[in-house]
ZAMARGU-4260 file (C-alpha; in steps of 0.2 Angstrom, whole numbers, plus 5000, padded with zeros to 4 digits):
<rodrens>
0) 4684/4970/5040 | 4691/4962/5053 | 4698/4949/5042 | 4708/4963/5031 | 4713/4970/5047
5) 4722/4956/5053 | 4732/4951/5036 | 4738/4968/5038 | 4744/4966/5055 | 4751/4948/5052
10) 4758/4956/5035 | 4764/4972/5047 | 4775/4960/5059 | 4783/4950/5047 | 4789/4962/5039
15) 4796/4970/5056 | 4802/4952/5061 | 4811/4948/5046 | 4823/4966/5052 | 4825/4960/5068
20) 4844/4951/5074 | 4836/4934/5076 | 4833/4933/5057 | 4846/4940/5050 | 4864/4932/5045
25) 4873/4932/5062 | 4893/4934/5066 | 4902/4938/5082 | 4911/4953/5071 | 4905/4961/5056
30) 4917/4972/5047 | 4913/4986/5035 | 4925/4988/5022 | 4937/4977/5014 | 4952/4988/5017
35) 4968/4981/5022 | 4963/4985/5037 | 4946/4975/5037 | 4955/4960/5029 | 4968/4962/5043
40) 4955/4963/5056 | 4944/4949/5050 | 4959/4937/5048 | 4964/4941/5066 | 4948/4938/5073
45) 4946/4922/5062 | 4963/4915/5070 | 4956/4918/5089 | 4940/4905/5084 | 4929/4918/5080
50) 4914/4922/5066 | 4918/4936/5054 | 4911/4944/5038 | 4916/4957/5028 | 4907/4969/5018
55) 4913/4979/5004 | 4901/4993/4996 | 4914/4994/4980 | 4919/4980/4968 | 4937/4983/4974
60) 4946/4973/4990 | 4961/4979/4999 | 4961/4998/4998 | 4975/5009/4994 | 4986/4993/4996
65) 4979/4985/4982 | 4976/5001/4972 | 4993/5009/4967 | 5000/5013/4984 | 5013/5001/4983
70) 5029/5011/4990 | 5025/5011/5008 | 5026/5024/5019 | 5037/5014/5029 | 5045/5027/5040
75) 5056/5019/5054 | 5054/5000/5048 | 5058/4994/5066 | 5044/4999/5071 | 5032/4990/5061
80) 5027/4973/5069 | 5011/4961/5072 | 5002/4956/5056 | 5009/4971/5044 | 5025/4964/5048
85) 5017/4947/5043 | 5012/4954/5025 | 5026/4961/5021 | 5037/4944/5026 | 5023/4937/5014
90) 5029/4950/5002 | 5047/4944/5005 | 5042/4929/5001 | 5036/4933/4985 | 5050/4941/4978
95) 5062/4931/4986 | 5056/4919/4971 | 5066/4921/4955 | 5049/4917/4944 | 5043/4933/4951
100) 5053/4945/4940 | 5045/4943/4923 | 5052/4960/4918 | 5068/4963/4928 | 5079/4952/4937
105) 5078/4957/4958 | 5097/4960/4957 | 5094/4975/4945 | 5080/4983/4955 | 5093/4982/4971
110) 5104/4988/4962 | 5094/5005/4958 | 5096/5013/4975 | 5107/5006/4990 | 5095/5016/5001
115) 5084/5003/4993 | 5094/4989/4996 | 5097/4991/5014 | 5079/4994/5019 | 5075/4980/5010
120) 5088/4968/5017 | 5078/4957/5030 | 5063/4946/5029 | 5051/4961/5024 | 5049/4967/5008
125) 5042/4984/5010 | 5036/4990/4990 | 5027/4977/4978 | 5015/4977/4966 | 4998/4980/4966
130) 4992/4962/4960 | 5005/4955/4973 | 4995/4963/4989 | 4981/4957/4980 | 4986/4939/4978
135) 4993/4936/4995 | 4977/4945/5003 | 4966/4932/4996 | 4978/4918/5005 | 4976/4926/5019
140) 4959/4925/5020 | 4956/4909/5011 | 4968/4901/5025 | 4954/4908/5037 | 4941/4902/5025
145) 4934/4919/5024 | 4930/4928/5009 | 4927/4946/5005 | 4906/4951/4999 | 4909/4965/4987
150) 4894/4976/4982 | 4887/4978/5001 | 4883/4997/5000 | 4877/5002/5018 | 4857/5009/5019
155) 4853/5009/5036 | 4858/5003/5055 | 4847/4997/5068 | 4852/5002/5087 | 4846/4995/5103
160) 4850/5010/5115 | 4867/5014/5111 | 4871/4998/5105 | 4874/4993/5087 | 4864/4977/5083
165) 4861/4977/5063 | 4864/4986/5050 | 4857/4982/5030 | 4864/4983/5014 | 4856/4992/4998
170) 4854/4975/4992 | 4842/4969/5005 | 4855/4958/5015 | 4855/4961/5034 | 4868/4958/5044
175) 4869/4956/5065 | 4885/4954/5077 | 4892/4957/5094 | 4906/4969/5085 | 4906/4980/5072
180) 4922/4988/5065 | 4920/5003/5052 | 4936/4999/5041 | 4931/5013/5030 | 4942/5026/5026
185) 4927/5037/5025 | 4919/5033/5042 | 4900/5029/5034 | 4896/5014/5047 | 4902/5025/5064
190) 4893/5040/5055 | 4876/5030/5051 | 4877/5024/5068 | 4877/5043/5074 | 4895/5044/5082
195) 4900/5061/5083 | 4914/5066/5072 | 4923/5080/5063 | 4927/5086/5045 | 4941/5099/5044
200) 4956/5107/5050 | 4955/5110/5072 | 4962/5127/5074 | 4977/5128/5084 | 4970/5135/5099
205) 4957/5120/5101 | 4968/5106/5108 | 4984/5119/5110 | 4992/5111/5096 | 5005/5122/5086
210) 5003/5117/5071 | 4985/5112/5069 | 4973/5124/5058 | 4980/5136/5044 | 5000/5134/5042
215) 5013/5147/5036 | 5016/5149/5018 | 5035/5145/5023 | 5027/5127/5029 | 5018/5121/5013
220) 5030/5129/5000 | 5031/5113/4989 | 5011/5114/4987 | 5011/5130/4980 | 5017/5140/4964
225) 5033/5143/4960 | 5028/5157/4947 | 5013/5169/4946 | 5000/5162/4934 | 4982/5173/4934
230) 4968/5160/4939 | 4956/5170/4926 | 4952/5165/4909 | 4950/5179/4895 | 4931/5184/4903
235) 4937/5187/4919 | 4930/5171/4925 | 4939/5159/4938 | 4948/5144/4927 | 4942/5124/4932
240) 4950/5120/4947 | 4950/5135/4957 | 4940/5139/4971 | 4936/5159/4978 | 4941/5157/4996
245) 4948/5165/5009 | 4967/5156/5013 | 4962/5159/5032 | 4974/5168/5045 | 4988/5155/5053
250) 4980/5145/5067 | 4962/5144/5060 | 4951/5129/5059 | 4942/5128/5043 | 4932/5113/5033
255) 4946/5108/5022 | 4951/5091/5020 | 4968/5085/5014 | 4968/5081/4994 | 4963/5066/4988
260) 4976/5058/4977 | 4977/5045/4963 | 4990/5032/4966 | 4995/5026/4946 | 5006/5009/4941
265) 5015/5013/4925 | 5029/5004/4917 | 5043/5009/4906 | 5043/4990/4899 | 5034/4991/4881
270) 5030/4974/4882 | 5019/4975/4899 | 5011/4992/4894 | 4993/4994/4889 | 4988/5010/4879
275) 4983/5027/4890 | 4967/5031/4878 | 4956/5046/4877 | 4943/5046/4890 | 4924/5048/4881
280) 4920/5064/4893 | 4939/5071/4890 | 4939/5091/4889 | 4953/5100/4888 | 4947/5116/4894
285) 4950/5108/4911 | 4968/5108/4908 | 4969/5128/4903 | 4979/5132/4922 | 4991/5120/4917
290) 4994/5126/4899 | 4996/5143/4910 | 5007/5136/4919 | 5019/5128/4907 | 5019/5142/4895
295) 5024/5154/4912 | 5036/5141/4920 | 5044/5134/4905 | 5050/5117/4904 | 5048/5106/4916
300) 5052/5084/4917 | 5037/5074/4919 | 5044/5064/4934 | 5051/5074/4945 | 5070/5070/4948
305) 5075/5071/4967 | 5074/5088/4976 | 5067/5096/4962 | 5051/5101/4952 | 5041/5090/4942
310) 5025/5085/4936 | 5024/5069/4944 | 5036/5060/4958 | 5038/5042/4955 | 5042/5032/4965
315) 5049/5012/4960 | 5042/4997/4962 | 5048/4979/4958 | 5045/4973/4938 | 5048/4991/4931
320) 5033/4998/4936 | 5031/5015/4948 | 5020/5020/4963 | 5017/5035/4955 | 5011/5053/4967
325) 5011/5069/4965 | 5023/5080/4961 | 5021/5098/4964 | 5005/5109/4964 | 4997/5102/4949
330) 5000/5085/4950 | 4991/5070/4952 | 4980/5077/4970 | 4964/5087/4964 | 4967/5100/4978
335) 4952/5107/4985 | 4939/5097/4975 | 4932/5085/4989 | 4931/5096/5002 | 4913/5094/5001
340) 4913/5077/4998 | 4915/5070/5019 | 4895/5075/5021 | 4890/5074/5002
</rodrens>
């Protein structure tokens, strides 16, 4: 008895030990998400002499950089400096090569829109391709000798008092550091680690901001229909897509989060196209708001020209190929479906 009582507690403390900081795979930084922003993060700190490691929970590295987004939101250019500007000189760089254009001269897409032209007249290039953020990522992280770990999904995180010491990966792998940096878009790491946080609109009246909470219908006209179309299919029930709730009074907070929206590269260049197939699950049943829609508002162009409707608002990126987003109030945002998805 005594025997069997202590191979359970030898067996007992290695498996404790073997979760403790000492034994697991140790960095002065360990970054959750391989985001641009993780990437840029881990870079930086690999330039300053320090140990990084980045952890991905999907099979994908760079984010919305990397995943269609590819006209940046560049606002007042000026403005942008320090390691963005550096991607986007890398960018530069790229394109200033003519073996870049393999469907269109650079010359041609200049000559699309002199707004374009003139924003894209110094050393950065502010729209690009998907694969080319991809490409000039992995440089910048092989230059630091680093590398991305895809498949990392996080299960747990071990504190010592407030601190963060460890967290663990679905797959077993444990992880230590002196820093952690949540470079999710979703928050999971600072979530798991119990930082408070919020999910939802503020109302106005919480920080004193004017336009926080419910807006004005005059605010959001672009989001909203143009004609009246009855959300009720021929049983009186609601059609897929729309949600029975209250629009709120101006000012209020509610839990609604902002749409989440697909980002798609398509090409008008036949040679560079692959076909847009069926998917297995397809049901068009899903799609009866829109056939109400078009049959109520009539014609309407697929891409939506400048200052007017469409279905989807493209925007152009160098080789023939689009940044395309969303166009009006059926477009490519699923408005109102992941409201529940921040805590699901």
């Amino acid at each position: 008895m005594k025997r069997y009582c202590a191979f359970v507690l030898v067996t007992l403390w290695g498996l404790l030990s073997s979760l403790t900081p000492a034994q697991a795979k140790e960095y002065d930084i360990v970054i959750y998400g391989g985001t641009a922003g993780g990437i840029i993060s881990a870079v930086s700190a690999a330039r300053e002499g320090k140990s990084v490691v980045i952890l991905e929970p999907s099979q994908h590295v760079g984010g919305m950089v990397t995943g269609g987004l590819g006209r940046t939101d560049i606002g007042v250019w000026q403005s942008i400096g320090g390691m963005s500007a550096e991607f986007y000189r890398r960018v530069g760089k790229h394109y200033a090569d003519p073996s870049a254009w393999k469907f269109e001269s650079r010359e041609d897409f200049l000559s699309r829109s002199e707004r374009d032209r003139q924003r894209l007249g110094g050393a950065e290039w502010w729209f690009h391709e998907p694969s080319v953020a991809t490409k000039i990522f992995k440089e910048m992280l092989e230059e630091q000798g680093l590398a991305v770990r895809t498949g990392r999904r996080l299960q747990s995180v071990q504190k010592e008092g407030r601190r963060m010491v460890l967290i663990t990966c679905e797959n077993g792998e444990t992880y230590a550091g002196s820093v952690f940096i949540d470079a999710t878009y979703e928050g999971d790491l600072m979530a798991m680690a119990g930082v408070s946080y919020h999910v939802g609109r503020e109302s106005s009246n919480q920080y004193g901001e004017k336009f926080a909470g419910v807006l004005p219908w005059e605010y959001s006209t672009r989001k909203q229909w143009d004609v009246e179309v009855s959300p009720y299919d021929d049983d009186g029930k609601l059609l897929y897509g729309i949600q029975n709730v209250e629009r709120g009074e101006v000012g209020a907070g509610d839990h609604k989060v902002q749409a989440y929206n697909y980002r798609i590269c398509l090409t008008d260049a036949p040679e560079n196209r692959i076909p847009i197939t069926e998917p297995d699950n397809y049901d068009p049943s899903r799609y009866d708001l829109l056939a109400r829609y078009v049959a109520k508002r009539g014609h309407l162009p697929l891409f939506k020209p400048s200052g007017n409707w469409g279905y989807f608002k493209p925007g152009t990126v160098p080789n023939r190929k689009t940044d395309i987003n969303d166009g009006g109030p059926f477009s490519t945002d699923f408005i109102g479906m992941n409201w529940d998805f921040p805590d699901g």
